[in-house]
LUMBA-297056 format. One record per residue: residue number from 1; residue in one letter; x, y, z of N, C-alpha, C in turn. Coordinates in steps of 0.1 Angstrom, whole numbers. Layout:
! residues N
> seq, type, n.xx, n.yy, n.zz, ca.xx, ca.yy, ca.zz, c.xx, c.yy, c.zz
> NUM, A, X, Y, Z, X, Y, Z, X, Y, Z .
...
//
This chain:
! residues 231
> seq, type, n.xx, n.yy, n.zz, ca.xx, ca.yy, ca.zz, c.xx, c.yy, c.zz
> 1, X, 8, -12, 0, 0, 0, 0, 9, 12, 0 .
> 2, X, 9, 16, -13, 20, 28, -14, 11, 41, -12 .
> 3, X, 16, 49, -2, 8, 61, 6, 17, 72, -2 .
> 4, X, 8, 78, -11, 10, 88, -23, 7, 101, -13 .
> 5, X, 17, 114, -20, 15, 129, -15, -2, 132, -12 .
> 6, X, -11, 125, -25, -24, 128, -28, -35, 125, -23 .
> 7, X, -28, 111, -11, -39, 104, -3, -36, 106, 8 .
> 8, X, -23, 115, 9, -17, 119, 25, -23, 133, 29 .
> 9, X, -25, 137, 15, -35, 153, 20, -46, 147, 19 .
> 10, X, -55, 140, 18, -71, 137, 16, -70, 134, 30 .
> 11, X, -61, 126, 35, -62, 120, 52, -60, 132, 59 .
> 12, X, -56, 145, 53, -49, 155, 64, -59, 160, 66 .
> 13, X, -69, 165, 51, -78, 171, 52, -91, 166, 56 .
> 14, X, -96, 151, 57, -104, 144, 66, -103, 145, 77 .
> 15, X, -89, 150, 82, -91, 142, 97, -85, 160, 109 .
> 16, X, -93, 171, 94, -88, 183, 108, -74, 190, 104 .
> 17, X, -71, 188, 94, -61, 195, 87, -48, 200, 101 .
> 18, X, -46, 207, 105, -33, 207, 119, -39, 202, 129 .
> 19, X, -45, 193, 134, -47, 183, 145, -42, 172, 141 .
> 20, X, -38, 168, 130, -29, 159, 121, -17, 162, 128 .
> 21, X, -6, 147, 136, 9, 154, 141, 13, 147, 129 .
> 22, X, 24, 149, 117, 32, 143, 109, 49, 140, 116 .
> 23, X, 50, 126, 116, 65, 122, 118, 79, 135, 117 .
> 24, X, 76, 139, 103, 86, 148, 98, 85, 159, 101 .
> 25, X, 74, 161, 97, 68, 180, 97, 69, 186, 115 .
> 26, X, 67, 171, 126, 65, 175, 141, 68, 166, 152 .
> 27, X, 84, 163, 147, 90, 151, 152, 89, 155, 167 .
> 28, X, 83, 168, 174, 86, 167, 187, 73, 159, 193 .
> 29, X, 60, 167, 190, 44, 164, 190, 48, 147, 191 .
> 30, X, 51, 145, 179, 49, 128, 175, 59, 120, 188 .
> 31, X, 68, 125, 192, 75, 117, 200, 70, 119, 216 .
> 32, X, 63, 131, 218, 53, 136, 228, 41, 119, 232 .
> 33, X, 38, 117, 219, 28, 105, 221, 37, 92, 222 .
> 34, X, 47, 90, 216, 55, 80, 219, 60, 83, 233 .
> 35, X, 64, 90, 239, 68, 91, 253, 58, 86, 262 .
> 36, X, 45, 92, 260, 32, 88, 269, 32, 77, 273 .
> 37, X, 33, 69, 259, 28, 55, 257, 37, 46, 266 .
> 38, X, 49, 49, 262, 64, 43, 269, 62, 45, 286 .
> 39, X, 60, 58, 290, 54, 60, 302, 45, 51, 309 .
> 40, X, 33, 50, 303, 24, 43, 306, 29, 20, 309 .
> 41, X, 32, 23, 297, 40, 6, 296, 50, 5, 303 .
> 42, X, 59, 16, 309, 70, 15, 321, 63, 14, 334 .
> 43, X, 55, 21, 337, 49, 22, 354, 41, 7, 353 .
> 44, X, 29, 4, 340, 25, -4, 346, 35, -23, 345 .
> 45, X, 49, -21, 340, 55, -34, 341, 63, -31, 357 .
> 46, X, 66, -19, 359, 68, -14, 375, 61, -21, 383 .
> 47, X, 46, -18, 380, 39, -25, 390, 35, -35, 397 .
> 48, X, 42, -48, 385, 42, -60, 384, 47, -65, 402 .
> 49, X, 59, -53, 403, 63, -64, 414, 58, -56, 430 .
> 50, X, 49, -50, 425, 44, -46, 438, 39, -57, 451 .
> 51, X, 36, -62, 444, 25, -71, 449, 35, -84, 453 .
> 52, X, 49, -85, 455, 56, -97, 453, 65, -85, 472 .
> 53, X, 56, -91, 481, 64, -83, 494, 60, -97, 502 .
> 54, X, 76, -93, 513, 79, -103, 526, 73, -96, 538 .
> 55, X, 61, -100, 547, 57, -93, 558, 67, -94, 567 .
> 56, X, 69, -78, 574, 79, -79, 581, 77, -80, 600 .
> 57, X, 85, -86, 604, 86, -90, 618, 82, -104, 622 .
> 58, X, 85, -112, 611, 80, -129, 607, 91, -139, 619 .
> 59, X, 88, -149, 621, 100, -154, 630, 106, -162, 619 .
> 60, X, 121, -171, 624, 127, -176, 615, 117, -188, 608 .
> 61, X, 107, -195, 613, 102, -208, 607, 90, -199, 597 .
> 62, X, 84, -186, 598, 74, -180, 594, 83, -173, 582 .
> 63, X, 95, -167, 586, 101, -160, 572, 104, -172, 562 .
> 64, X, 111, -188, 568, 113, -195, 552, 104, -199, 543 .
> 65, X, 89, -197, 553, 78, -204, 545, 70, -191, 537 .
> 66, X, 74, -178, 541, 71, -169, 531, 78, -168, 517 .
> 67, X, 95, -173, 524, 103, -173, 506, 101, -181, 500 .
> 68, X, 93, -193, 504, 89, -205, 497, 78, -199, 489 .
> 69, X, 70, -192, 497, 55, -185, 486, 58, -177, 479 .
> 70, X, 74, -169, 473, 76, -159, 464, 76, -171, 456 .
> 71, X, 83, -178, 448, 80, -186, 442, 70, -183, 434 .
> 72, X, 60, -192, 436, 49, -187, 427, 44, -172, 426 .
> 73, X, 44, -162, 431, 44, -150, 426, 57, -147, 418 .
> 74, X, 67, -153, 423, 79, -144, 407, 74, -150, 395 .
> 75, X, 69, -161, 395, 65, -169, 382, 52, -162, 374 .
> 76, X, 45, -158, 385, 35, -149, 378, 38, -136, 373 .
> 77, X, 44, -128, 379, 54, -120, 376, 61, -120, 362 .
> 78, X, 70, -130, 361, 73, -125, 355, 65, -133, 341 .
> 79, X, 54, -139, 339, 46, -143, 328, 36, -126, 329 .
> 80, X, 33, -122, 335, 31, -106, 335, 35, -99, 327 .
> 81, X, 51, -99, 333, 61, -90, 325, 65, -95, 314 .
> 82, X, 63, -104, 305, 66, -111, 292, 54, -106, 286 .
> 83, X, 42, -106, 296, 27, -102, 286, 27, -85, 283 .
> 84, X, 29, -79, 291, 35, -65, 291, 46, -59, 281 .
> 85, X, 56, -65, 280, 65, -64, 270, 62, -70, 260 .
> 86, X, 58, -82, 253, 49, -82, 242, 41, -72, 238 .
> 87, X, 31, -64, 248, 23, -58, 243, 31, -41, 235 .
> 88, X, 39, -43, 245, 51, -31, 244, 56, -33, 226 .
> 89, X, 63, -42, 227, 65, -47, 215, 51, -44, 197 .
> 90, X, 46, -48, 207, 31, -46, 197, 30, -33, 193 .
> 91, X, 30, -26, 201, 26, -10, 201, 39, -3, 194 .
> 92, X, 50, -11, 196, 62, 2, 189, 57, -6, 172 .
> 93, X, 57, -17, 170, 52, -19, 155, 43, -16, 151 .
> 94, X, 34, -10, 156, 22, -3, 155, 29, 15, 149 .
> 95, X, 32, 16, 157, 38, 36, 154, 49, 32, 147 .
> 96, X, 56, 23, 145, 70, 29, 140, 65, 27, 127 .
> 97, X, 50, 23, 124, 50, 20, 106, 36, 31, 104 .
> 98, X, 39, 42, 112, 24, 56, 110, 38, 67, 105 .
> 99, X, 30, 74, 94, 36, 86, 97, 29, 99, 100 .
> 100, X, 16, 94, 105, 6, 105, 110, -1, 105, 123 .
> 101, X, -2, 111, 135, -11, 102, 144, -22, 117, 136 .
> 102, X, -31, 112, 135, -47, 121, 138, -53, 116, 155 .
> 103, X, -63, 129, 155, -72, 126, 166, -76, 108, 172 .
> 104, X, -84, 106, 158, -85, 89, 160, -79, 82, 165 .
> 105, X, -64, 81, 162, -53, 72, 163, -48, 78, 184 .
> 106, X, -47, 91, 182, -48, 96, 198, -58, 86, 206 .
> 107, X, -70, 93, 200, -78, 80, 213, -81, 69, 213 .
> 108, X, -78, 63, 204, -78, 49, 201, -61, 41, 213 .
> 109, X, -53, 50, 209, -43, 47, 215, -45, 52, 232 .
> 110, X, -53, 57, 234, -57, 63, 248, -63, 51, 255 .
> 111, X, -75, 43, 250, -81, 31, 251, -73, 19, 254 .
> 112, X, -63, 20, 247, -51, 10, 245, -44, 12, 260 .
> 113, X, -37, 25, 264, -32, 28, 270, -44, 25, 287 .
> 114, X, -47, 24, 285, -60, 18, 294, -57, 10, 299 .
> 115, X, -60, 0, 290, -63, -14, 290, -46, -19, 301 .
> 116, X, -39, -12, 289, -24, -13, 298, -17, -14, 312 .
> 117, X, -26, -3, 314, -26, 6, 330, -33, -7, 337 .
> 118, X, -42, -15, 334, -47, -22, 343, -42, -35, 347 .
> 119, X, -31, -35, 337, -26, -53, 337, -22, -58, 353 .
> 120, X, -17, -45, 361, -13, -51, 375, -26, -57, 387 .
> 121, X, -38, -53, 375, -49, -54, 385, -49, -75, 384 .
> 122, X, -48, -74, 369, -53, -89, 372, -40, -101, 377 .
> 123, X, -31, -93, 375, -17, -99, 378, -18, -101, 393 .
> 124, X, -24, -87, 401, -17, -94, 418, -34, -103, 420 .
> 125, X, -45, -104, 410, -57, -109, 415, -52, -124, 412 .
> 126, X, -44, -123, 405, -43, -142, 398, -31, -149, 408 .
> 127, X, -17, -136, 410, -11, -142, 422, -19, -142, 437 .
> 128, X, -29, -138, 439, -36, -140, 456, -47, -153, 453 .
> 129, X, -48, -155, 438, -63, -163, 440, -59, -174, 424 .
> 130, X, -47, -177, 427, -43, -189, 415, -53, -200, 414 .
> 131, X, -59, -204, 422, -66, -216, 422, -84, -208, 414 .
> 132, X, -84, -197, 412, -96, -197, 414, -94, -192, 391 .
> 133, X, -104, -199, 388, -109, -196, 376, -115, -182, 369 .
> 134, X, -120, -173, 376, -122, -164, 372, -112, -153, 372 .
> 135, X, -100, -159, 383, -86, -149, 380, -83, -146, 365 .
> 136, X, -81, -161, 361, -77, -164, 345, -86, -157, 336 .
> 137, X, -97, -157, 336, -107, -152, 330, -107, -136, 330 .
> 138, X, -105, -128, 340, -102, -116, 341, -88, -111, 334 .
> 139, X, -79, -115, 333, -64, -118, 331, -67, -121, 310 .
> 140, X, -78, -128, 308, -78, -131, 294, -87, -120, 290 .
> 141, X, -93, -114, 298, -106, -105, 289, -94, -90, 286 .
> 142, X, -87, -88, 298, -81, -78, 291, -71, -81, 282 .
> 143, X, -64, -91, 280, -56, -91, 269, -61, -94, 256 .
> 144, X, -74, -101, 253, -79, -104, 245, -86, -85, 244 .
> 145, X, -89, -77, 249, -92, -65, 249, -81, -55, 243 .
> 146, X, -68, -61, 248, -54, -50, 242, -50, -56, 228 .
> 147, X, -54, -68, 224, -51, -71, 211, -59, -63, 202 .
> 148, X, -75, -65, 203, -85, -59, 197, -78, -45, 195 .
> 149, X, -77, -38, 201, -74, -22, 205, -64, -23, 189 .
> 150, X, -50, -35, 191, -39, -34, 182, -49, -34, 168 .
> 151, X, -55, -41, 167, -62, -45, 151, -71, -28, 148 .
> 152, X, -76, -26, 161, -87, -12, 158, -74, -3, 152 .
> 153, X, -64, 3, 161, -56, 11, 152, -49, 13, 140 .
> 154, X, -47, -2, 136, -41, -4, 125, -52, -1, 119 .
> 155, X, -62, -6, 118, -75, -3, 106, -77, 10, 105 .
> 156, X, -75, 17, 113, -79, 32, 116, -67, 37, 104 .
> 157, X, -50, 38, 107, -45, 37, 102, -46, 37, 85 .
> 158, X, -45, 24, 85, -46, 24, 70, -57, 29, 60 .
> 159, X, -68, 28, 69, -85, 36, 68, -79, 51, 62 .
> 160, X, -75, 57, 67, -69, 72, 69, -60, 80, 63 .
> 161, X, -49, 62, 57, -42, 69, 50, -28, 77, 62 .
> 162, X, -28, 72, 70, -16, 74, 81, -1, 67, 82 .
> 163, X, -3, 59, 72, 6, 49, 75, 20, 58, 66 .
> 164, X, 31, 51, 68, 48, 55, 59, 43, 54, 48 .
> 165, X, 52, 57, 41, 56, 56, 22, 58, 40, 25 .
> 166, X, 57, 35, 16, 67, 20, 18, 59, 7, 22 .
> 167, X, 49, 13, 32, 43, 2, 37, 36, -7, 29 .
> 168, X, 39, -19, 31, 31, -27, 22, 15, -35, 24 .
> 169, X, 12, -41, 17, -2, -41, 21, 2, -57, 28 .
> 170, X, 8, -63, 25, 16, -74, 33, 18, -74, 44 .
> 171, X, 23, -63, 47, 23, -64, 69, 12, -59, 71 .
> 172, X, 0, -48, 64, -7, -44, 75, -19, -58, 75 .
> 173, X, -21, -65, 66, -24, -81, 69, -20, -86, 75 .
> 174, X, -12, -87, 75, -1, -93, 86, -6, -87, 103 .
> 175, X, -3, -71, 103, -8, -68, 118, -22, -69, 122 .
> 176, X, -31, -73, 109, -44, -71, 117, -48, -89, 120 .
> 177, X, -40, -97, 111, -39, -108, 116, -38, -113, 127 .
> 178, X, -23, -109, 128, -18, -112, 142, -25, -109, 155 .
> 179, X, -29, -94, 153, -41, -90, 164, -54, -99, 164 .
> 180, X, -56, -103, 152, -69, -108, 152, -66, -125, 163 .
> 181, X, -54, -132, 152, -52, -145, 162, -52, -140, 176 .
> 182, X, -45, -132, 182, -40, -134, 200, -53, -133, 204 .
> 183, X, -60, -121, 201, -72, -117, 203, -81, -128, 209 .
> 184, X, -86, -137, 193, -92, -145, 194, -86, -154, 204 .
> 185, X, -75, -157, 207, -68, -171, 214, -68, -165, 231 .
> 186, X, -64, -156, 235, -74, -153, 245, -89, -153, 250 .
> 187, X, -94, -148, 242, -110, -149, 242, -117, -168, 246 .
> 188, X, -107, -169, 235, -110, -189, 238, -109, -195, 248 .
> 189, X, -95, -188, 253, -88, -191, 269, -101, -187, 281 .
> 190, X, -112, -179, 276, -119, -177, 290, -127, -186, 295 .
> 191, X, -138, -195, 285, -145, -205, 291, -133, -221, 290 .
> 192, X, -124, -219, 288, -115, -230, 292, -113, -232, 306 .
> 193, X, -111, -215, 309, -104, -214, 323, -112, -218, 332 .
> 194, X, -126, -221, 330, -133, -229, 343, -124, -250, 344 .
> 195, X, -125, -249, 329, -121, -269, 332, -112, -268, 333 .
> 196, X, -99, -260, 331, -89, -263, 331, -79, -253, 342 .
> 197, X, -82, -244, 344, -78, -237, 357, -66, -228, 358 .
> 198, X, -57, -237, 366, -39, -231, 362, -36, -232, 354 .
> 199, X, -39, -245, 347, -29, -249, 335, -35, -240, 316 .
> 200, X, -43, -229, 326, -50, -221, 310, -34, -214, 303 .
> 201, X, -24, -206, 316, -11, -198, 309, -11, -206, 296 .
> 202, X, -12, -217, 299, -3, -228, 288, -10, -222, 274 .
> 203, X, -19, -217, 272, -30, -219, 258, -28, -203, 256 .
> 204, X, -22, -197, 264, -15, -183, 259, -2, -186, 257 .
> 205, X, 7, -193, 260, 23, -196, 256, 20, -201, 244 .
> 206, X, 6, -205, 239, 5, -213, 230, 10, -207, 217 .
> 207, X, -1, -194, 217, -2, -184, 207, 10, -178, 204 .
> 208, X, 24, -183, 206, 35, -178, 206, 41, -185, 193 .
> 209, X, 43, -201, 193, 45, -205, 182, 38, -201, 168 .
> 210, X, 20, -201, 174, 15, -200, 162, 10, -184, 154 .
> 211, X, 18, -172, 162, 20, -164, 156, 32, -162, 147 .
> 212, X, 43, -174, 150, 57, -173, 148, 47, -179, 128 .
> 213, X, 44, -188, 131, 38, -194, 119, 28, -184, 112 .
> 214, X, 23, -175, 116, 15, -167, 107, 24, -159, 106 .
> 215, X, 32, -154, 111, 42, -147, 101, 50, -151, 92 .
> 216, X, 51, -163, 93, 63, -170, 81, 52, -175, 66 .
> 217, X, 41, -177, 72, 31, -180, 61, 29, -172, 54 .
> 218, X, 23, -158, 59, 22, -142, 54, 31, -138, 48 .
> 219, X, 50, -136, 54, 55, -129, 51, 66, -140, 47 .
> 220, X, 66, -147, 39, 78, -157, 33, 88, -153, 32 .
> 221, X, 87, -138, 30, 106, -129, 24, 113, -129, 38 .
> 222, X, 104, -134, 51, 108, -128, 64, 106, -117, 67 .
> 223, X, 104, -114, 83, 101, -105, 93, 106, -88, 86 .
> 224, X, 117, -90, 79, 123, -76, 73, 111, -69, 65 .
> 225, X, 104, -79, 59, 92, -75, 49, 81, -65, 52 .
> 226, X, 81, -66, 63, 71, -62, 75, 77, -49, 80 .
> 227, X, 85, -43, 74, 93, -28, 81, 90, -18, 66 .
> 228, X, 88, -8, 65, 85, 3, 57, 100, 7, 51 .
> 229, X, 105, 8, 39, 119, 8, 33, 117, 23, 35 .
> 230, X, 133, 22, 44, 139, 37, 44, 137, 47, 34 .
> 231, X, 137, 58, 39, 133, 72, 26, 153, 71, 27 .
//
């Protein structure tokens, strides 16, 4: 999808003509929103380890059996912080292939940024209450919620006419795919999580391989294909 001078002003002038930030034209504005974002995805992977504390004034037989129960919270933890940074991940391939944010793309990415902010909610609910199924289920609805968000922007995006020179119509299939699978493969993870319980992480590690395969399927030239060729 080669994004012409001719369809970059139709987008400029749909969407509010200088409420439009351009990459080039207002590299500070545009990196203003990229800071936010980064902001937001730093505090809330911060927050991960809030919830990972030793009560203090414990005797010696009460303190070993607390370091025995960090254990399973670092583990949650840090599958948290792997879902976090994925998402992190998501979002810089998301902007690094716009060269326009408009209004839309603002609150679309505000929604996103939401969703984000909340991840420590179901992270310390799933480390206090592992046994219980509806942790899991809370824990899937928002990820299955931050994918969605990924696919809404990109469509918005290419909708708009926002996207680089270069871009091809190949990755942004590609990104709404990808969003669409996690999406979906969370969503599936929620009524699992009653029969199957703890062992649901497993059916989101799942979606790891088989994104690896929707991108090799999509993009045969390899992962490079998927990047906007330098001006």
């Amino acid at each position: 999808m080669e994004v012409s001078r001719a369809s970059r002003e139709r987008g400029r002038r749909a969407n509010g003509g200088g409420s439009v930030i351009d990459r080039d034209e207002d590299p500070l504005e545009f990196g203003r929103v990229l800071s936010l974002s980064d902001a937001v995805f730093g505090l809330a992977m911060t927050l991960l380890v809030v919830s990972i504390v030793v009560p203090p004034g414990l005797s010696s037989d009460q303190y070993t059996g607390a370091i025995g129960e960090l254990v399973p919270r670092v583990a949650i933890m840090a599958l948290s912080f792997a879902v976090a940074a994925s998402a992190w991940i998501g979002h810089r391939r998301v902007f690094s292939r716009l060269q326009r944010i408009d209004p839309g793309i603002q609150w679309r990415n505000f929604v996103l940024l939401g969703l984000v902010a909340l991840l420590p909610l179901p992270h310390q609910v799933l480390g206090s209450y592992a046994h219980e199924p509806l942790s899991y289920v809370l824990y899937a609805m928002i990820l299955s919620a931050v994918n969605v968000m990924f696919v809404v922007l990109e469509l918005h995006a290419a909708r708009h006419n926002l996207l680089r020179p270069g871009t091809s119509e190949a990755s942004h299939r590609l990104e709404v795919a990808r969003g669409v699978l996690d999406a979906a493969g969370f969503a599936l993870s929620i009524p699992l999580a009653f029969l199957i319980v703890s062992w649901t992480p497993l059916l989101w590690v799942a979606l790891l391989p088989l994104e690896a395969l929707l991108v090799w399927r999509m993009l045969p030239s390899g992962p490079s294909a998927a990047s906007p060729r330098a001006k």
